[in-house]
C-alpha positions in Angstrom: -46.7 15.6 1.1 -43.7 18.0 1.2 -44.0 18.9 -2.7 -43.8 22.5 -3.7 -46.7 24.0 -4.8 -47.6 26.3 -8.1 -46.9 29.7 -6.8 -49.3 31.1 -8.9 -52.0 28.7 -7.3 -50.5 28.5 -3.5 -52.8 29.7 -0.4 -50.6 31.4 2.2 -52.5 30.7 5.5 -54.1 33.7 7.2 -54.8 34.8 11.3 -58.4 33.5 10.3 -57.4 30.5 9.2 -54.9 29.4 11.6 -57.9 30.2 14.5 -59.9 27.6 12.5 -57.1 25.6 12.4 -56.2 25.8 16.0 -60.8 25.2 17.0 -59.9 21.4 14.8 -57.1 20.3 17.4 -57.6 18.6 20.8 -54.7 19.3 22.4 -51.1 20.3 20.0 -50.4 23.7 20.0 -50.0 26.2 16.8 -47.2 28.8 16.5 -46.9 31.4 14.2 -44.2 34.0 13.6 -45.0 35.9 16.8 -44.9 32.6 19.1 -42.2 32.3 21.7 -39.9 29.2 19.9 -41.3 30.0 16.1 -37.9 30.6 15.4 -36.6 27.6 16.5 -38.9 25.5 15.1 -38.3 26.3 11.9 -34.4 25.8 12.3 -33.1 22.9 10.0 -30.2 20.8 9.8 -29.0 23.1 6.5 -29.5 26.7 7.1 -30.3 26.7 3.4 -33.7 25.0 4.2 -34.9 27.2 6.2 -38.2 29.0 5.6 -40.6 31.0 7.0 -43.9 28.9 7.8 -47.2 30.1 8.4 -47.8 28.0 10.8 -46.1 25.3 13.1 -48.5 22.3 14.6 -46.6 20.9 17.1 -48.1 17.5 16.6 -48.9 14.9 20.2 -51.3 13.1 18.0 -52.3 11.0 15.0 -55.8 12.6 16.0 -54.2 16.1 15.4 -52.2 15.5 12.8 -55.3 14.1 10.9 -57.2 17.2 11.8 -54.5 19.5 9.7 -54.0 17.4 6.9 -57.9 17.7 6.5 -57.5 21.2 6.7 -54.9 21.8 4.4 -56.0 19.6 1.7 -59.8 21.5 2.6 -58.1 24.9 1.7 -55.6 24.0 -0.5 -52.7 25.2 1.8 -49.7 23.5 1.3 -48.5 20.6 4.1 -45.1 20.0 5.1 -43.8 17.5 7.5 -40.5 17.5 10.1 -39.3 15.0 11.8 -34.9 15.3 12.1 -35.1 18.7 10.2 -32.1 16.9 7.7 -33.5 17.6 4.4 -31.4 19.8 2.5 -33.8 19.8 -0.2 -35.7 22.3 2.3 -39.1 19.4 1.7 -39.7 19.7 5.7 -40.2 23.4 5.7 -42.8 25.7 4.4 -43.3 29.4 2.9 -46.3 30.5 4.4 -47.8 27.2 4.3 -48.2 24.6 7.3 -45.3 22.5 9.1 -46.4 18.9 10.8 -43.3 19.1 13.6 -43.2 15.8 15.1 -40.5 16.5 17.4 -43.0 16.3 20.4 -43.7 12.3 19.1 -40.7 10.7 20.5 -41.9 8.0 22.2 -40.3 4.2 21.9 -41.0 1.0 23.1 -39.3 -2.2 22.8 -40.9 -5.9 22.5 -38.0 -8.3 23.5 -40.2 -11.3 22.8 -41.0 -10.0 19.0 -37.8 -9.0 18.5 -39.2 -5.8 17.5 -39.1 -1.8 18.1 -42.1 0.8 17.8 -41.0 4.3 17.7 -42.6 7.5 16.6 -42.5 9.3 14.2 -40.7 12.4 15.8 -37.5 10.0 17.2 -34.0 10.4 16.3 -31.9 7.6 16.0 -30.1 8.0 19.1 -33.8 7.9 20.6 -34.0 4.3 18.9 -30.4 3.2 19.0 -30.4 3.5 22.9 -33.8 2.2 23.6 -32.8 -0.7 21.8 -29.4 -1.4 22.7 -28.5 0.0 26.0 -25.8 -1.9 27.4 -26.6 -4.7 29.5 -29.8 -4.2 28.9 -32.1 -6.1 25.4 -28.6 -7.0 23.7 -30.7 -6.0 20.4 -30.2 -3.6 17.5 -31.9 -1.6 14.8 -30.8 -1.6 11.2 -30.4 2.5 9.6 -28.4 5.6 10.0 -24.7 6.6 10.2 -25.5 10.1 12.1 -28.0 9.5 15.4 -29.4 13.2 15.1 -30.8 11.9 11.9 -34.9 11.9 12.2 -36.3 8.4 11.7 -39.0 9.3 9.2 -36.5 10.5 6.3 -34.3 8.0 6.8 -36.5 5.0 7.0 -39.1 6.2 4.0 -36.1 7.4 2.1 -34.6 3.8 1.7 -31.8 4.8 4.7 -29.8 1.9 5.9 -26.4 1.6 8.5 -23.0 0.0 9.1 -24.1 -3.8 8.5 -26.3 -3.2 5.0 -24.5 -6.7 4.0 -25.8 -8.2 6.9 -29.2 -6.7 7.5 -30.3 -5.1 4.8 -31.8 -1.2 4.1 -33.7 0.2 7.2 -37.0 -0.6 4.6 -36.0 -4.3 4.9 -36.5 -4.2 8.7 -39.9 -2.5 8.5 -42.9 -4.2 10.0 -45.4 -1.8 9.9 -46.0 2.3 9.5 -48.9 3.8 10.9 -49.7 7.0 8.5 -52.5 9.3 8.4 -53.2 10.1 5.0 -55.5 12.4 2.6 -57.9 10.1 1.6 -58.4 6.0 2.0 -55.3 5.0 -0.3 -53.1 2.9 1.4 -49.9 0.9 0.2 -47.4 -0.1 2.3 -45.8 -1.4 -0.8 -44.8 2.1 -1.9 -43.6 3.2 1.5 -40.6 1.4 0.7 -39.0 3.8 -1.7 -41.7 6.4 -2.1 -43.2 7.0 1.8 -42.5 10.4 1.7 -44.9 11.3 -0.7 -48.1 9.8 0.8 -48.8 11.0 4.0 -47.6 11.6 7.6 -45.8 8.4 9.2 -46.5 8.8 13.0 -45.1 5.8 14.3 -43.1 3.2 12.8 -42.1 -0.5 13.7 -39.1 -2.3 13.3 -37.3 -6.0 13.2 -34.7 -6.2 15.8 -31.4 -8.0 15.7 -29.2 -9.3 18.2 -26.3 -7.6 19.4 -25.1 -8.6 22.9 -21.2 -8.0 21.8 -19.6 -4.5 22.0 -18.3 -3.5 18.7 -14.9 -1.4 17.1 -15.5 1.7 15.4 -14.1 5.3 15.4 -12.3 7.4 13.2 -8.8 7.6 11.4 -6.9 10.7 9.2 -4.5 10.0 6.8 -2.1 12.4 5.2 -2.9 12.9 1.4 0.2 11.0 0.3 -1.6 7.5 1.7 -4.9 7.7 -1.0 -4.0 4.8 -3.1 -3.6 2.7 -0.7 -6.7 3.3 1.6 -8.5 3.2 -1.5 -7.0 0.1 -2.5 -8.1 -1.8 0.8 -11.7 -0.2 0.9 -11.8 -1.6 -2.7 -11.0 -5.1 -1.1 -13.2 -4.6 1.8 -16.3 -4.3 0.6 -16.1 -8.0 -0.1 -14.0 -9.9 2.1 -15.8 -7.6 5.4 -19.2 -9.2 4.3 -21.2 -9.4 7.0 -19.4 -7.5 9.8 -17.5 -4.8 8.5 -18.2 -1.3 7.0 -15.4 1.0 5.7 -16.3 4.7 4.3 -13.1 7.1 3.1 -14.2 11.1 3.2 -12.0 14.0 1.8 -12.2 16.7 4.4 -11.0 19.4 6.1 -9.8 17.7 9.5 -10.5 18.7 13.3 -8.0 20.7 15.0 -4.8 20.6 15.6 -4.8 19.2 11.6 -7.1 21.4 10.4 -6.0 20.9 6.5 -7.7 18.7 3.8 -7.0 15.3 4.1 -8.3 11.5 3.8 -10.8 10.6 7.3 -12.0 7.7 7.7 -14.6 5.7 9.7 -14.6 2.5 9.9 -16.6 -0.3 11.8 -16.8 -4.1 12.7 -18.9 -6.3 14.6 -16.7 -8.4 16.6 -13.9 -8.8 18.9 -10.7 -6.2 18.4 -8.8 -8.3 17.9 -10.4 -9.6 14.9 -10.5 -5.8 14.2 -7.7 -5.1 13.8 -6.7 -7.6 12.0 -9.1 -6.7 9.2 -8.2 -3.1 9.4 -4.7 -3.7 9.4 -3.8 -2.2 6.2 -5.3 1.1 7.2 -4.0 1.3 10.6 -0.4 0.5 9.1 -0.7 4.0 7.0 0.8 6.0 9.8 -2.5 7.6 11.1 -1.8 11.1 12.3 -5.8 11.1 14.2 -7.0 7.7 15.2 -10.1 7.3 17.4 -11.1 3.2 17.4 -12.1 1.5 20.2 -14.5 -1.1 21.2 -17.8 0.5 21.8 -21.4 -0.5 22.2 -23.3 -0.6 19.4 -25.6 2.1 20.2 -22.8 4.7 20.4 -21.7 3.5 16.8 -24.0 6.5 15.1 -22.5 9.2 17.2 -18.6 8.4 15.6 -19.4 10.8 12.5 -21.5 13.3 14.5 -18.5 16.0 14.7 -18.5 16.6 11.2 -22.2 16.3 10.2 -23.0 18.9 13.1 -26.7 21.5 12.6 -26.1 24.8 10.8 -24.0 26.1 7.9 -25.2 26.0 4.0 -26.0 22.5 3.2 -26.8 20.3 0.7 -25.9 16.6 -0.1 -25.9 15.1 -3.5 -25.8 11.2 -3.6 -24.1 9.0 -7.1 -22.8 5.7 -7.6 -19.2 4.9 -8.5 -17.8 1.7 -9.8 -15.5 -0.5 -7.4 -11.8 -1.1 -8.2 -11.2 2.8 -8.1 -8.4 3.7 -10.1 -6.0 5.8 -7.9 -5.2 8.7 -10.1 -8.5 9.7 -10.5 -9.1 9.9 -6.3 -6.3 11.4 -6.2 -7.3 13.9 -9.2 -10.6 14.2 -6.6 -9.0 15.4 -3.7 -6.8 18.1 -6.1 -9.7 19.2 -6.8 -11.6 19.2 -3.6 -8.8 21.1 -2.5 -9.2 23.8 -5.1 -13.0 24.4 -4.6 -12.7 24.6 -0.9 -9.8 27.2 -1.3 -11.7 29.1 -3.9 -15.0 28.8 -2.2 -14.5 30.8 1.3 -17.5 29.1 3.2 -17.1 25.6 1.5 -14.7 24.0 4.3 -16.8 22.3 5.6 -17.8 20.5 2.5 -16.8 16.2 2.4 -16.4 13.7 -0.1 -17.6 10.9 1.4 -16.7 7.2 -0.4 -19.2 4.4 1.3 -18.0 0.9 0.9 -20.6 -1.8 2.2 -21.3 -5.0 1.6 -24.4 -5.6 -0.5 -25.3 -9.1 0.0 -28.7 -8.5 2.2 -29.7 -5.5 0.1 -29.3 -7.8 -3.4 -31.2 -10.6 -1.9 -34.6 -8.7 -2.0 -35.6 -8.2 -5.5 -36.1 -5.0 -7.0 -40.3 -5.4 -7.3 -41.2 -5.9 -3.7 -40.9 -2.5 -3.0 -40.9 1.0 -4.5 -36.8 1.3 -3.8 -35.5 0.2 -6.8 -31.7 0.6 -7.4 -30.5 -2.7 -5.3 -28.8 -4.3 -8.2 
């Protein structure tokens, strides 16, 4: 859906056209360039995937949304869809075509019995992360994200998953249902599991819940350079022995004030008591933090930890590879030289990150690679 056309071939969308296209709608409004909140509707996460839209739908239906993806596939107009806006890829904006904003679809509901969560398509995942586990409240928990201004759609139909993937699996695993208005009558919810994206507009989605009455620790430690080897070292070892409960992820970065100079951060989380915690995380918290922000926490606040350095704005883009597990400590430590060099050399770059996950992968391994369209779980 949010492929780029041939720009030989594209159709911009004309004032005639976006009249027709506003006479097909029941009730979501159209804004073009000269709308009061254009501009802020075609804001992204990245300021680098921005683009100038001919037209905004600011989607409140399936109905609607139906209506425009008619349209544009009638006069061959190109059709792009936002939901969080965190595509650096610029895939959820448009030059001169049509943007599907969901932002208006935020609605969520919660089925205690079922064990099971229906948002639309527009939510973030704070919207799901609180309607699911307010404190007190259903004791239950979603699987998928690390940041909670993260859209739901990308994430989920881009094979996202959270702090617990050994326990629970990729966000995909936990999906019960999508409903998607498409193009034409193809349907396969086998493929929305590692290729959603690319088949039409998800407008609601549902998902299994999981229990999660206790509080959990999380937050976020810096470590002077000089400690690399060994933080590696133990998120080497964690991976494993943290199984179920634990998630560990080392990022070279340019600290918060007062540090304010490059240096290892790292967020870490478990599901259980602090003690227990602690315990497990000893071998970081013995490097001499100079920033440490754990506590116990409820789980629905775990997705905000990271927020402060994956704030909107800035030029953006994020690039994803694999990297074998012991790591050999000259080489991260060759890393973070050069980290340090580019983000010296490169005046806008500091607020670039290296970001090191290390997660379990028992739950993801146990679905096999053919029931779904995400491939690249062994």
């Amino acid at each position: 859906m949010g492929s780029l056309p041939d720009p030989a071939s594209q159709v911009y969308i004309t004032p005639s056209l976006i009249e027709e296209l506003r006479s097909s709608l029941k009730a979501s409004k159209v804004l073009t360039p000269d709308s009061d909140g254009y501009l802020d509707m075609i804001r992204r996460w990245a300021d680098t995937a921005i683009k100038p839209a001919g037209a905004v739908l600011m989607a409140t239906s399936p109905g609607d949304i139906s209506a425009a993806v008619l349209f544009a596939k009638a006069h061959s107009i190109e059709l792009v869809v936002c939901g969080g806006g965190h595509s650096t890829s610029g895939s959820s904006s448009s030059h001169g075509g049509i943007v599907v904003d969901l932002s208006l679809m935020r609605a969520v509901s919660v089925n205690v019995m079922a064990r099971s969560i229906t948002a639309q398509g527009g939510c973030t995942r704070a919207d799901v992360d609180a309607a699911a586990g307010e404190p007190g409240e259903h004791g239950l928990a979603t699987v998928g994200g690390t940041v909670n201004h993260t859209g739901i759609g990308g994430l989920t139909l881009g094979d996202g998953y959270g702090w617990v993937p050994g326990g629970h699996g990729l966000t995909i695993d936990n999906l019960l249902s999508v409903e998607m208005v498409l193009a034409d009558a193809h349907y396969l919810f086998w493929a929305i599991g590692g290729a959603g994206q690319c088949f039409g507009v998800a407008t609601s989605f549902t998902y299994r819940l999981h229990e999660q009455r206790n509080p959990v620790f999380a937050g976020t430690l810096a470590l002077t350079p000089n400690k690399i080897p060994a933080a590696f070292a133990f998120a080497d070892r964690s991976a494993e022995t943290g199984k179920r409960k634990a998630g560990c992820v080392l990022v070279f970065a340019v600290a918060p004030p007062p540090i304010s100079q490059p240096t290892l951060m790292s967020a870490v989380f478990y599901n259980g008591p602090e003690d227990e915690a602690k315990a497990f995380f000893k071998p970081l918290l013995d490097l001499e933090p100079v920033m440490d922000t754990t506590a116990m926490m409820p789980y629905s606040h775990v997705n905000s930890i990271i927020n402060p350095v994956a704030g909107h704005g800035g030029r953006k883009f994020t690039i994803g590879v694999t990297f074998a597990s012991p790591t050999r400590p000259e080489f991260m430590l060759s890393l973070f030289t050069n980290f340090c060099s580019f983000i010296k050399e490169v005046s806008d770059a500091s607020g670039s990150l290296l970001l090191f996950e290390f997660f379990h992968q028992g739950k993801i391994c146990e679905t096999s690679n053919w029931a779904m369209a995400f491939a690249n779980r062994d």
